[in-house]
VEXBA-396143 format. One record per residue (C-alpha): residue number from 1; residue in one letter; y, x, z. Coordinates in nm, 4 decimals, always signed. Layout:
// VEXBA-396143
SITE     n   res      north       east         up
SITE   NUM     A          Y          X          Z
...
END
This chain:
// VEXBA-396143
SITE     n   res      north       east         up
SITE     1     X    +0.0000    +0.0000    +0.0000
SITE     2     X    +0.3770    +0.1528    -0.1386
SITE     3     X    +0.5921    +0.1985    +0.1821
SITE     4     X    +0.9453    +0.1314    +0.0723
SITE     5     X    +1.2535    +0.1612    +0.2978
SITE     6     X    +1.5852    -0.1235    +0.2707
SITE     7     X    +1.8524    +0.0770    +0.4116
SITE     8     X    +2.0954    -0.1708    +0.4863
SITE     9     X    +1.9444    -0.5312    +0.4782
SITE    10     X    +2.1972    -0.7831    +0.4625
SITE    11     X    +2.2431    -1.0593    +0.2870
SITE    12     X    +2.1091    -0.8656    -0.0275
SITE    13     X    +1.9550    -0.6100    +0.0793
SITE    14     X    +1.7078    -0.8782    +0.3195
SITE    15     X    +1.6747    -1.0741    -0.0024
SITE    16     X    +1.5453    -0.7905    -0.1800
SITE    17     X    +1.3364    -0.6760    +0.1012
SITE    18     X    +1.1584    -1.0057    +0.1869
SITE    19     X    +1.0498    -1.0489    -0.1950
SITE    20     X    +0.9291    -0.7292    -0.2044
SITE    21     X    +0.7182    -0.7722    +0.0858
SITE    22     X    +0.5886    -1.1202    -0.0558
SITE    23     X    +0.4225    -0.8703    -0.3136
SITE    24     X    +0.2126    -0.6510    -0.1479
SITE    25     X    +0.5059    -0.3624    -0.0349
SITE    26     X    +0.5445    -0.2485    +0.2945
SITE    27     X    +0.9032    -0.2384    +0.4032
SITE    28     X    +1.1037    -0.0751    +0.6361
SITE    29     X    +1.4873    -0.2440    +0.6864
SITE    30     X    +1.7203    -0.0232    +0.8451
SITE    31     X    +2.0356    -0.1117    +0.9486
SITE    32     X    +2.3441    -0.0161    +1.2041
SITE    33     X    +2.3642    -0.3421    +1.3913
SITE    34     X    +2.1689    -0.3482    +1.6881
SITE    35     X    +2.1367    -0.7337    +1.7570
SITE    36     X    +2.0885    -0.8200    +1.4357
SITE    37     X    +1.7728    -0.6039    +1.3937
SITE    38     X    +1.6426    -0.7192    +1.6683
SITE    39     X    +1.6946    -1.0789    +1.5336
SITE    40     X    +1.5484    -1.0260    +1.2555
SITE    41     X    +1.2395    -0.8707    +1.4188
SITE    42     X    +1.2022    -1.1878    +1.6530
SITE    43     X    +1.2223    -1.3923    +1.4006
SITE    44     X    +1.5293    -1.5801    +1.4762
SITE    45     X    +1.7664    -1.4760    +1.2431
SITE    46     X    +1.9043    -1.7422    +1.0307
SITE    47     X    +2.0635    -1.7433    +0.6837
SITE    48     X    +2.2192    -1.9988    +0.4562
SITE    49     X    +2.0075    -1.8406    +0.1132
SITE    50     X    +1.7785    -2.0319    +0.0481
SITE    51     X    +1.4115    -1.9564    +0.1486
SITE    52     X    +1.5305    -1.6051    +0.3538
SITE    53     X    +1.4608    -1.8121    +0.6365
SITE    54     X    +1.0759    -1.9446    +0.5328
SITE    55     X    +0.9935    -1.6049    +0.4011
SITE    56     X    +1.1423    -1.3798    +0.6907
SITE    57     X    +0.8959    -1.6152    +0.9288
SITE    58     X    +0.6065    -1.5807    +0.7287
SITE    59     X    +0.6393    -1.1622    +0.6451
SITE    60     X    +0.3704    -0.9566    +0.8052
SITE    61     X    +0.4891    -0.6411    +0.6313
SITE    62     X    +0.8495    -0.6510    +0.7228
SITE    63     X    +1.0017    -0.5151    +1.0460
SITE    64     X    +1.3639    -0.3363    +1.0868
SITE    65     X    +1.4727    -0.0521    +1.2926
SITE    66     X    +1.8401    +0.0870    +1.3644
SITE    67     X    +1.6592    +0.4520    +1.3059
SITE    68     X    +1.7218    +0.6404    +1.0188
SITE    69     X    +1.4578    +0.8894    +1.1198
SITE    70     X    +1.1400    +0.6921    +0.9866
SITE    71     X    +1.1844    +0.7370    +0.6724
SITE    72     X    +1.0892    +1.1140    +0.7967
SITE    73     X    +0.8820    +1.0097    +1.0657
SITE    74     X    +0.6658    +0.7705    +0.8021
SITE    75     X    +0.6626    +1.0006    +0.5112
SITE    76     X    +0.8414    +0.7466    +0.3229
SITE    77     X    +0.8731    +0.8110    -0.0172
SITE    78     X    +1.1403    +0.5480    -0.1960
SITE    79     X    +1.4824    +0.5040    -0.0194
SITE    80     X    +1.6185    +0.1514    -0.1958
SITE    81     X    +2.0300    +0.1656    -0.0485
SITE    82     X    +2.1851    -0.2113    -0.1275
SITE    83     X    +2.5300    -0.1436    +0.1429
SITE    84     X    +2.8838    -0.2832    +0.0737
SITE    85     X    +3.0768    -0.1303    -0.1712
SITE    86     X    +3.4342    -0.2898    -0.0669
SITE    87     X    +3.7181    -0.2767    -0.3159
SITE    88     X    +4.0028    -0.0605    -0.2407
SITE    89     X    +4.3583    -0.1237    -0.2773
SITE    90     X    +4.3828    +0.0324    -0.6344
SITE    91     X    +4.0719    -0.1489    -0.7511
SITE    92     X    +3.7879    +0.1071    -0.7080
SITE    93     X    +3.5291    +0.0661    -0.4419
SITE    94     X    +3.4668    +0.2444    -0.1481
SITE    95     X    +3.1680    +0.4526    -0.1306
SITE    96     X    +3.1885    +0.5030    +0.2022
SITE    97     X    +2.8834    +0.3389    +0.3585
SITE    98     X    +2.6743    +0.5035    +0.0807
SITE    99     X    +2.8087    +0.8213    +0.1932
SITE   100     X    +2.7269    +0.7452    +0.5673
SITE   101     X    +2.3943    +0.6560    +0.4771
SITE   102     X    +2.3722    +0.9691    +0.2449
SITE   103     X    +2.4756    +1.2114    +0.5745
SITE   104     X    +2.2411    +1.0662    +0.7809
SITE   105     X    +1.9416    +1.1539    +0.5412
SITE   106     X    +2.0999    +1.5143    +0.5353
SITE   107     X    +2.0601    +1.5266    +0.8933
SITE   108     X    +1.6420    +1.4248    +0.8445
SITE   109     X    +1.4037    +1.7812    +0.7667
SITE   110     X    +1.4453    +1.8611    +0.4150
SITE   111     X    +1.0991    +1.6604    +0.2778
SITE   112     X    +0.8384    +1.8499    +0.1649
SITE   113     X    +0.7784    +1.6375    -0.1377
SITE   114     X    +1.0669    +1.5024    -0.3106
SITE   115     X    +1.1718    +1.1828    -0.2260
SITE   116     X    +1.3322    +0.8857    -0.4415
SITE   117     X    +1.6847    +0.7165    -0.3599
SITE   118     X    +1.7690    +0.4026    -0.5375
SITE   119     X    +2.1001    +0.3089    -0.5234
SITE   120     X    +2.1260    -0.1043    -0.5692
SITE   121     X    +2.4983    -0.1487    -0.4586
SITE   122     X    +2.7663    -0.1651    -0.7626
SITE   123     X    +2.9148    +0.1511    -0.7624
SITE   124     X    +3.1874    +0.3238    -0.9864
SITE   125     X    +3.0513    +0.4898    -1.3227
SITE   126     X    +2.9880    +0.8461    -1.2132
SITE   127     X    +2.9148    +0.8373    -0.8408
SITE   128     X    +2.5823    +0.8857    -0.8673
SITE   129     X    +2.5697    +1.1533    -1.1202
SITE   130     X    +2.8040    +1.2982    -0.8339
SITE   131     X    +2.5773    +1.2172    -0.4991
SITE   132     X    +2.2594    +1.4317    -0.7029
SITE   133     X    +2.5059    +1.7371    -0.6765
SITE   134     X    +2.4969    +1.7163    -0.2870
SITE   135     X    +2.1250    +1.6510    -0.2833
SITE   136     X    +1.9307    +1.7534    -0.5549
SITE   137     X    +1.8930    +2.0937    -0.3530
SITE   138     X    +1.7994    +1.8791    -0.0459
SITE   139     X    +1.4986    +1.7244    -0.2732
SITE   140     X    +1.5677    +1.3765    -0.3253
SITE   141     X    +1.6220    +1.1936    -0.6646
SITE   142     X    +1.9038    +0.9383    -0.6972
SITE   143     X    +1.8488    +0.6599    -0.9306
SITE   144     X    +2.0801    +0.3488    -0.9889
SITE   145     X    +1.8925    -0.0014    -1.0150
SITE   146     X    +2.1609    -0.2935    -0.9559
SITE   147     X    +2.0994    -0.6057    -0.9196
SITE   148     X    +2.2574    -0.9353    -1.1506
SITE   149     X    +2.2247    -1.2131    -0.8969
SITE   150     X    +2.4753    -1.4730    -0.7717
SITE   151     X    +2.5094    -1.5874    -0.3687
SITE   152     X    +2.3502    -1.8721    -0.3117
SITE   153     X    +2.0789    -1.8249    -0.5132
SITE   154     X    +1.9663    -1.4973    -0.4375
SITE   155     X    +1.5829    -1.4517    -0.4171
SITE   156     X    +1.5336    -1.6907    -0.7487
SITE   157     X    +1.7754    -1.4519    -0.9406
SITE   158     X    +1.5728    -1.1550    -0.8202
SITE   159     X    +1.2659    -1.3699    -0.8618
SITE   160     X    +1.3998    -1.4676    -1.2457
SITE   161     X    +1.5920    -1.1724    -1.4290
SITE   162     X    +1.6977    -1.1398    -1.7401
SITE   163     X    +1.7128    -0.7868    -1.7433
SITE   164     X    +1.6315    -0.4717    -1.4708
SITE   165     X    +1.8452    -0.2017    -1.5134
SITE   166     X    +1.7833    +0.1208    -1.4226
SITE   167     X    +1.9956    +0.4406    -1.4677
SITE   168     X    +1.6830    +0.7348    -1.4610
SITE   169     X    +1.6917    +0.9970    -1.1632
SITE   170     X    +1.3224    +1.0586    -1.1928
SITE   171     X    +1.0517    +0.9066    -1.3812
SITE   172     X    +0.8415    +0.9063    -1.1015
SITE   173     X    +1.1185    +0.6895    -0.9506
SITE   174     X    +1.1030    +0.4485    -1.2613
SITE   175     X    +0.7742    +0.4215    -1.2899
SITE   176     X    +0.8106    +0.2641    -0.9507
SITE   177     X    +1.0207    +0.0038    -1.0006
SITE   178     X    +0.8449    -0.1040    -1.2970
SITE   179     X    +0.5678    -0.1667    -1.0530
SITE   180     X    +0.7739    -0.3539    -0.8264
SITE   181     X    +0.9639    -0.5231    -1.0473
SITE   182     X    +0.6546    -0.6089    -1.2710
SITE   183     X    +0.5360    -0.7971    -0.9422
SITE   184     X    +0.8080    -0.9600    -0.8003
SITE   185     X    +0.9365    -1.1004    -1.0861
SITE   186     X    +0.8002    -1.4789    -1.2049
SITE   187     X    +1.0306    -1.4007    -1.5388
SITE   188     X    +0.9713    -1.1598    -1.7792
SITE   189     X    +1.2489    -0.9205    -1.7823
SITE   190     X    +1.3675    -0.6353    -2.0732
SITE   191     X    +1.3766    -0.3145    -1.8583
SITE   192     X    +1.6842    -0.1094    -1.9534
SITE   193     X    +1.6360    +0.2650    -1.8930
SITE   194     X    +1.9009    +0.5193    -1.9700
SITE   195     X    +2.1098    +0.7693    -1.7605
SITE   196     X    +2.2752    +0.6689    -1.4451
SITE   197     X    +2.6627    +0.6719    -1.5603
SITE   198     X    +2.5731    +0.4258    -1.8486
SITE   199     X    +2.3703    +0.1805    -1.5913
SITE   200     X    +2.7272    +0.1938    -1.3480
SITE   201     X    +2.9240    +0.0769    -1.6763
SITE   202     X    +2.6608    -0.1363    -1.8266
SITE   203     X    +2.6484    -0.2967    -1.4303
SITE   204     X    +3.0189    -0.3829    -1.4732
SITE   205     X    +3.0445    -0.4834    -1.8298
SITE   206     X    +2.7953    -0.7312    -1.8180
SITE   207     X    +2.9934    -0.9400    -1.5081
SITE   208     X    +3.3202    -0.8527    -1.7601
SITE   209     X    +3.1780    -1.0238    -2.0573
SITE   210     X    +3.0723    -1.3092    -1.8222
SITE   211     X    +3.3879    -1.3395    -1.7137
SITE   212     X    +3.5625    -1.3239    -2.0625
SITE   213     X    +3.3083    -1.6214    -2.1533
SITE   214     X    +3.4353    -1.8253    -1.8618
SITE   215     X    +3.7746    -1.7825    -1.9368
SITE   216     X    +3.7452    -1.8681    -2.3085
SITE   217     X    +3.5812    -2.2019    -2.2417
SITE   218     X    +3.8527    -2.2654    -1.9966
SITE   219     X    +4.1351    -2.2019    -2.2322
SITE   220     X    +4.0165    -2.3526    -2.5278
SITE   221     X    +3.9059    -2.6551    -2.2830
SITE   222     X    +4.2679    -2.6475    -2.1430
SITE   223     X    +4.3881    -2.6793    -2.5651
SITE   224     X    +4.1277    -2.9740    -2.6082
SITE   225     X    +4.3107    -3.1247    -2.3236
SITE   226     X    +4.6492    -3.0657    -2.3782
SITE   227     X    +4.5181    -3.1962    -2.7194
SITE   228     X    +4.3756    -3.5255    -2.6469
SITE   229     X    +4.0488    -3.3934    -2.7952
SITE   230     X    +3.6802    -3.4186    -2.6223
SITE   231     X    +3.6141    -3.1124    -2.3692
SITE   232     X    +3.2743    -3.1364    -2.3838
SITE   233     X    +3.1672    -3.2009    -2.6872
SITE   234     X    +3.4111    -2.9163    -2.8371
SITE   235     X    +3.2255    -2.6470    -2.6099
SITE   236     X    +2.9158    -2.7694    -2.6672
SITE   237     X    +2.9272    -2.7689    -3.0687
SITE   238     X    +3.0662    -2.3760    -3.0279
SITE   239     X    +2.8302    -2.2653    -2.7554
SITE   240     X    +2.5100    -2.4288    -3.0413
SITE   241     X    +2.5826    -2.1456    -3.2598
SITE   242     X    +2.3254    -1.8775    -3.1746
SITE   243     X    +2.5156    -1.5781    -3.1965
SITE   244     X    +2.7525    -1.7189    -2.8680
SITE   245     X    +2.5227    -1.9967    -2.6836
SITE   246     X    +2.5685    -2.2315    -2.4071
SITE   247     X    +2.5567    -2.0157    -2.0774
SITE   248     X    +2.8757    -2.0030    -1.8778
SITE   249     X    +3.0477    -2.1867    -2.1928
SITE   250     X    +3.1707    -2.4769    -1.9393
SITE   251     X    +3.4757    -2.6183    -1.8596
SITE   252     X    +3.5555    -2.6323    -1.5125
SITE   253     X    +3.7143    -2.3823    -1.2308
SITE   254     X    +3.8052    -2.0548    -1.3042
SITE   255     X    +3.5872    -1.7574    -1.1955
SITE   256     X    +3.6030    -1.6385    -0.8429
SITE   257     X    +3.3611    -1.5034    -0.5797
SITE   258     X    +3.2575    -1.1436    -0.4744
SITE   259     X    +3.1531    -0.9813    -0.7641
SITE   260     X    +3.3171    -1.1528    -1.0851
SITE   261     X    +3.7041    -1.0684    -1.0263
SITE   262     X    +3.6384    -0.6486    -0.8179
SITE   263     X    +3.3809    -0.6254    -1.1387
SITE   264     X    +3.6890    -0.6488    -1.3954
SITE   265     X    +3.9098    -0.4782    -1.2056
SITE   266     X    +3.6953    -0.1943    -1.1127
SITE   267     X    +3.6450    -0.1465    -1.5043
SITE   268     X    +3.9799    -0.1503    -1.6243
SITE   269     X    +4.0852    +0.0913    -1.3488
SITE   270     X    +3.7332    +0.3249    -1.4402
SITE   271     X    +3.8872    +0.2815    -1.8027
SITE   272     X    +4.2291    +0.3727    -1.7014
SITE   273     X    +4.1077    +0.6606    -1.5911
SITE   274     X    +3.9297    +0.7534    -1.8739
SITE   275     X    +4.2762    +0.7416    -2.0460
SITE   276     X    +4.1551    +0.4328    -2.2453
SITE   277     X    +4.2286    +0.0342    -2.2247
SITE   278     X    +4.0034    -0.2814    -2.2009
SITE   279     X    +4.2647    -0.5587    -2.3213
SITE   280     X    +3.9783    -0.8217    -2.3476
SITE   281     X    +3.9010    -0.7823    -1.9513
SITE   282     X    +4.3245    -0.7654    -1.8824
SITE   283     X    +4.3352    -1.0887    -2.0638
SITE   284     X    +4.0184    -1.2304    -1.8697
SITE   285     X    +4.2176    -1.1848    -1.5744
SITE   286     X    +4.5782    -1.3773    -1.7062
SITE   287     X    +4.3827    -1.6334    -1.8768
SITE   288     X    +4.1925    -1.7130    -1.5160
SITE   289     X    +4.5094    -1.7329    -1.3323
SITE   290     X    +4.7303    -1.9609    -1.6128
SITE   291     X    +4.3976    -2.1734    -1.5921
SITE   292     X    +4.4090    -2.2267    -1.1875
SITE   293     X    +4.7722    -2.3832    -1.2416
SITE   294     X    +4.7125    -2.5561    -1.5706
SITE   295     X    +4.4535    -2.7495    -1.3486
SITE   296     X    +4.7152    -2.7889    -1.0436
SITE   297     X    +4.9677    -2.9334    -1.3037
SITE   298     X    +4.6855    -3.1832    -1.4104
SITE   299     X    +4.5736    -3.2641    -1.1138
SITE   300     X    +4.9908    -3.3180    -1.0008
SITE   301     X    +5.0407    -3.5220    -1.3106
SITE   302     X    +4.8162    -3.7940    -1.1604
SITE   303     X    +5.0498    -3.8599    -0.8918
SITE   304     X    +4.7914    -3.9108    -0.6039
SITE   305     X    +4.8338    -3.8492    -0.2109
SITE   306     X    +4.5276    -3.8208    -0.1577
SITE   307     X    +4.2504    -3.5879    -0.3376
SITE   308     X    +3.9281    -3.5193    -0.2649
SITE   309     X    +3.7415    -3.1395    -0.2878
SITE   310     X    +3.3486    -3.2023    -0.2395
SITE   311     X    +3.3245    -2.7874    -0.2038
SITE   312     X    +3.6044    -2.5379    -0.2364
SITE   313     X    +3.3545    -2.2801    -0.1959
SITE   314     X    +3.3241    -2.0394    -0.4524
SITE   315     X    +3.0452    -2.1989    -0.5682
SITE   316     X    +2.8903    -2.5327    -0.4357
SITE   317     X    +2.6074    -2.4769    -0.1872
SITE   318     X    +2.7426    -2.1442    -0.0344
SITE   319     X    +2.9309    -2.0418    +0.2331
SITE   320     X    +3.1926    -1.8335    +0.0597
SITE   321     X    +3.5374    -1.8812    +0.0138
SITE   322     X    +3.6348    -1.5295    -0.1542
SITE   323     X    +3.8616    -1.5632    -0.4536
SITE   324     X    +3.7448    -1.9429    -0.4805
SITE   325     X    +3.9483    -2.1019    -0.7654
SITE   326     X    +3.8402    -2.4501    -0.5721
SITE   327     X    +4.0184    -2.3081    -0.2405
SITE   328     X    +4.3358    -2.2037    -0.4288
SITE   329     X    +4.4075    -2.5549    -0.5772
SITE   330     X    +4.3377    -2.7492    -0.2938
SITE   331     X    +4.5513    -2.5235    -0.0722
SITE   332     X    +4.8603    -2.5642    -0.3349
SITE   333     X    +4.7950    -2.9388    -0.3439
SITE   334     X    +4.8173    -2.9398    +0.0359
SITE   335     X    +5.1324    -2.6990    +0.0349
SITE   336     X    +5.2974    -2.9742    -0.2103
SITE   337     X    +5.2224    -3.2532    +0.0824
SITE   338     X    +4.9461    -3.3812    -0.0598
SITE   339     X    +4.6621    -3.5268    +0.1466
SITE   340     X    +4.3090    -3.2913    +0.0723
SITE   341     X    +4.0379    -3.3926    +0.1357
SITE   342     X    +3.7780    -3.1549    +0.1976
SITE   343     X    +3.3498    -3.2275    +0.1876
SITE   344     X    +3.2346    -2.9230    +0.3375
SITE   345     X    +2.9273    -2.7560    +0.5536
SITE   346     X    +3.0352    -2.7072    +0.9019
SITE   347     X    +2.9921    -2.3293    +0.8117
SITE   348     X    +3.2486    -2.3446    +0.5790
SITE   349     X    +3.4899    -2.6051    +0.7766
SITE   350     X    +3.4502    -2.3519    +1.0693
SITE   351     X    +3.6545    -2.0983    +0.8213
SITE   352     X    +3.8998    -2.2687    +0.6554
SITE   353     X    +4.0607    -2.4637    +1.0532
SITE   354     X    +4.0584    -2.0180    +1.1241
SITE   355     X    +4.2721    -1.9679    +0.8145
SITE   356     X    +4.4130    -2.2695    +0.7247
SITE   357     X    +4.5012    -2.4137    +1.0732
SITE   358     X    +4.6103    -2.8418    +1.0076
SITE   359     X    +4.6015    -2.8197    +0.5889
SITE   360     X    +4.3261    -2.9998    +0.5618
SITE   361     X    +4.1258    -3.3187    +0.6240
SITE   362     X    +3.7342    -3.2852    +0.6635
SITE   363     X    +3.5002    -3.5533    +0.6140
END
């Protein structure tokens, strides 16, 4: 049985873990937070993805630890990291709890046999080709494999991929995940293999092009509109030709969430620095914005007091509120004395009285 260490297992990272234990692999979740290991160990940890909860109580092959030292102490071969990358104020993300993970595996005995490191968090193009630098004398491999998932649906995305990408430390390290991946997955995914710096760009340019997809069906929805033509029908008879297709070619709220919105800004910045441009994701960006307030001017134009938001999470069915297009209109309806009503989990009520004290009414 392949012993595989998680090091950092939240929401993600326990996603991934749990599906790879369904499988057959033995896995090791390390993390910093004391109490939460120990939840997770007892069993009474509790998370609002679906089925973390029913698979976390019925793994046999899970545990966690807040000791970075097993992976020495257990010989343990394949390192998967999946740890925030936050975005920093000029766009790029912070590698800083890689890095913290990275010293503490400096600190183990230099293995014997070389070990794997598979980086899953989205990372800016070139970090990894610079992390092998610091350790390819310490004899470990660093490969990038991120994931294309969305929250709330987390272990059916990994479950159902399109695609598994992998930018190639070691072949040894592929081969690996090809295993893994060729178990876990209920799909039958296109593996991508190629060097690490053209996984980090392919990572982000995939969530661009989404993004540039969402936005075009929004502003050519927001023209049918403003048109007196049919929404729906318009997007649909585009999104039939083969070469473009349906997916994400709705009309509806603009992009938000954790990933979508860093993604394109992490790119143009990464092609800034490159001394190039990316005018397609720029525009992604404007268009998303003009859309949010083209939908506030409808939505004024109706003259209500009252309007009703069944989710203003980012996406219905989760808890998060970051960059939720939903959120921003019905806090600029409320700002403009409108009554909102809000249709919420108590989760998500329990954040929005914190930071939006008395703006709205929940039902």
């Amino acid at each position: 049985m392949k012993k595989l260490a998680v090091i950092g297992i939240g929401r993600l990272g326990l996603c991934f873990a749990l599906n790879a234990e369904r499988v057959g692999y033995e896995i090791v979740g390390v993390d910093i937070n004391h109490e939460y290991v120990n939840q997770l160990n007892q069993k009474a940890f509790s998370s609002p993805e679906p089925h973390v909860d029913e698979y976390l109580s019925a793994s046999t092959r899970f545990r966690a630890t807040n000791d970075f030292s097993v992976i020495d102490q257990e010989a343990i071969e394949y390192i998967y990291i999946i740890v925030p990358t936050p975005s920093l104020p000029d766009a790029t993300f912070s590698h800083q709890y890689i890095d913290e993970v990275i010293n503490q595996l400096c600190l183990l005995p230099t293995p014997k046999n070389q070990k794997h490191i598979i980086i899953g968090s989205t990372v800016m193009p070139g970090y990894c080709d610079q992390l092998i630098v610091k350790l390819k004398s310490l004899n470990y491999s660093i490969s990038y494999n991120p994931e294309f998932i969305a929250q709330g649906s987390i272990i059916h995305d990994q479950q159902y991929p399109d695609q598994i990408l992998i930018g190639e430390g070691h072949p040894k390290a592929t081969e690996f995940l090809k295993k893994l991946y060729g178990k876990m997955c209920l799909s039958h995914p296109d593996f991508h293999v190629m060097d690490r710096i053209s996984a980090e760009i392919t990572k982000l340019a995939t969530n661009c092009f989404l993004t540039m997809k969402i936005s075009f069906a929004n502003s050519i929805g927001d023209l049918v509109i403003q048109s007196g033509g049919e929404v729906e029908k318009v997007l649909s008879a585009i999104g039939a030709d083969s070469r473009i297709g349906n997916k994400y070619l709705k009309y509806g709220f603009g992009f938000g969430g954790p990933c979508f919105p860093r993604d394109n800004q992490a790119l143009l910045k990464y092609a800034e620095q490159k001394d190039t441009s990316l005018p397609l994701s720029q525009a992604t960006i404007e268009v998303n914005n003009k859309h949010l307030y083209f939908q506030l001017n409808e939505l004024l134009a109706e003259n209500k007091d009252t309007y009703v938001f069944d989710s203003v999470s980012y996406k219905k069915g989760t808890d998060i509120l970051e960059e939720s297009q939903q959120l921003k209109l019905a806090v600029e309806l409320a700002k403009k004395g409108k009554r909102v009503i809000v249709k919420e989990s108590t989760m998500v009520r329990g954040q929005l009285e914190k930071f939006y004290p008395n703006l709205f009414v929940f039902e």
